[in-house]
C-alpha positions as CSV (number, residue, x, y, z in Angstrom):
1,X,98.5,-40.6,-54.3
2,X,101.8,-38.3,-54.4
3,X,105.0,-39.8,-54.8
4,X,106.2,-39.4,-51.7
5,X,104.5,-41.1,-48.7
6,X,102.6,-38.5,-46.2
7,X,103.0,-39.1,-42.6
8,X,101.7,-37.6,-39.0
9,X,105.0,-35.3,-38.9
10,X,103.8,-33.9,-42.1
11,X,100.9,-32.2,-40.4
12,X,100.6,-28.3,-39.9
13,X,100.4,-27.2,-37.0
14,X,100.2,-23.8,-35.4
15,X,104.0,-23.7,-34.9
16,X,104.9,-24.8,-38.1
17,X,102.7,-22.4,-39.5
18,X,103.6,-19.8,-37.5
19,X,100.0,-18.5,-36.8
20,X,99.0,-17.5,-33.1
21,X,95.2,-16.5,-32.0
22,X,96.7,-13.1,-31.3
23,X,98.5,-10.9,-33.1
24,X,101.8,-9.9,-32.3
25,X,101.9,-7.7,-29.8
26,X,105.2,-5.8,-28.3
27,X,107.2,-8.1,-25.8
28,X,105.7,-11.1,-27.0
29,X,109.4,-12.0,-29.0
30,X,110.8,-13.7,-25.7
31,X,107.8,-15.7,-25.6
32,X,108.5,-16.9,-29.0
33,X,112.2,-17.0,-28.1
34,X,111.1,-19.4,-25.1
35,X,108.5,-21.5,-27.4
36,X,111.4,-21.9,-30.0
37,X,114.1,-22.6,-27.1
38,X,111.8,-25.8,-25.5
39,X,111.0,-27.1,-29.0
40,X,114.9,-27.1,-29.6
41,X,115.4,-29.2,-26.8
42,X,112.9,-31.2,-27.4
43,X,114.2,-32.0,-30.4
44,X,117.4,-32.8,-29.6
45,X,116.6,-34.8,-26.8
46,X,114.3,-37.0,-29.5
47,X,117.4,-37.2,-31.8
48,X,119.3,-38.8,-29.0
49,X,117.1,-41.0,-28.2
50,X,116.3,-41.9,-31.7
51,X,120.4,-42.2,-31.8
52,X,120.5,-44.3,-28.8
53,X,117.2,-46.9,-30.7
54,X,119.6,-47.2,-33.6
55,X,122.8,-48.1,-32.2
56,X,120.3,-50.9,-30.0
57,X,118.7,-52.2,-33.6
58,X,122.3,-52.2,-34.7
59,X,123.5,-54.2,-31.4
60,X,119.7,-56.5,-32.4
61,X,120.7,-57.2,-36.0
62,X,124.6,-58.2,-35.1
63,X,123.8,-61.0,-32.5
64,X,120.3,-61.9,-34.7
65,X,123.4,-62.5,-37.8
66,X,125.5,-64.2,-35.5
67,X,122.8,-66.8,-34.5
68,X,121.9,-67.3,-38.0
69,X,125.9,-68.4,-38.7
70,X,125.7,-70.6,-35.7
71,X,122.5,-72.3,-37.2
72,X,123.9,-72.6,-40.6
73,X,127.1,-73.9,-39.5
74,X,125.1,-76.7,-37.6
75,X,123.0,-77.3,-40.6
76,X,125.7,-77.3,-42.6
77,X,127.4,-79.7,-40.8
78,X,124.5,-81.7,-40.4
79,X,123.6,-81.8,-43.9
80,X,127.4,-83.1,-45.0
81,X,126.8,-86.2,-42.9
82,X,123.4,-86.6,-44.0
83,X,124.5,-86.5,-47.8
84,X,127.3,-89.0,-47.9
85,X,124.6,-91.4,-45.9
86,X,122.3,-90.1,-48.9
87,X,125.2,-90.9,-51.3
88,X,125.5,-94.2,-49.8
89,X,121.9,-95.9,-49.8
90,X,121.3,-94.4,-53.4
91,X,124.5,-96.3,-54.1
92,X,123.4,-99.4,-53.0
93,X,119.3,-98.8,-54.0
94,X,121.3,-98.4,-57.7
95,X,122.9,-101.8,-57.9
96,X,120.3,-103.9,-56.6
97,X,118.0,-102.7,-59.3
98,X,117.2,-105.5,-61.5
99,X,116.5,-104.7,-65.3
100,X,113.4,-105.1,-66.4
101,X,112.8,-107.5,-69.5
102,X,110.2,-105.9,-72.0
103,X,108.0,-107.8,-73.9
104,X,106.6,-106.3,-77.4
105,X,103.0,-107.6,-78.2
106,X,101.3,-107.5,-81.8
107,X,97.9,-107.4,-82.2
């Protein structure tokens, strides 16, 4: 494979080529002039729209990173009370450990 990825707007077509079934005959540059003239528009009317998908993934993305502060705040939160309870009954687990006596045995 190349190193750069091939895609469908990488195909050759007639236009790109520039290759018609006929040749060229006299007159036939306004109909290239009109061919050239809708692809143009065509074009920019996909740039806009591909404009208009952006600023919406954009507009996506800002309130998806706002939810994700909400939830971490709430987590956060959360968590802090759950670690001082944490703190607490590891505390208490701690000191009512008993030590255990240890008894060697020869044989």
């Amino acid at each position: 494979m190349g190193d750069k990825m091939r895609t469908v707007s990488d195909i050759k077509t007639a236009l790109r080529a520039k290759i018609r079934s006929k040749p060229k005959v006299r007159g036939s540059e306004f109909l290239e002039m009109f061919i050239l003239e809708k692809n143009k528009a065509r074009l920019e009317q996909e740039g806009l729209n591909v404009d208009k998908k952006r600023e919406q993934i954009n507009k996506d993305i800002d309130f998806i990173d706002e939810e994700l502060e909400e939830l971490q705040n709430t987590v956060d939160r959360s968590m802090g009370s759950n670690l001082k309870a944490d703190k607490q009954r590891l505390s208490k687990v701690s000191e009512s450990k008993k030590t255990m006596k240890t008894m060697s045995i020869e044989y």
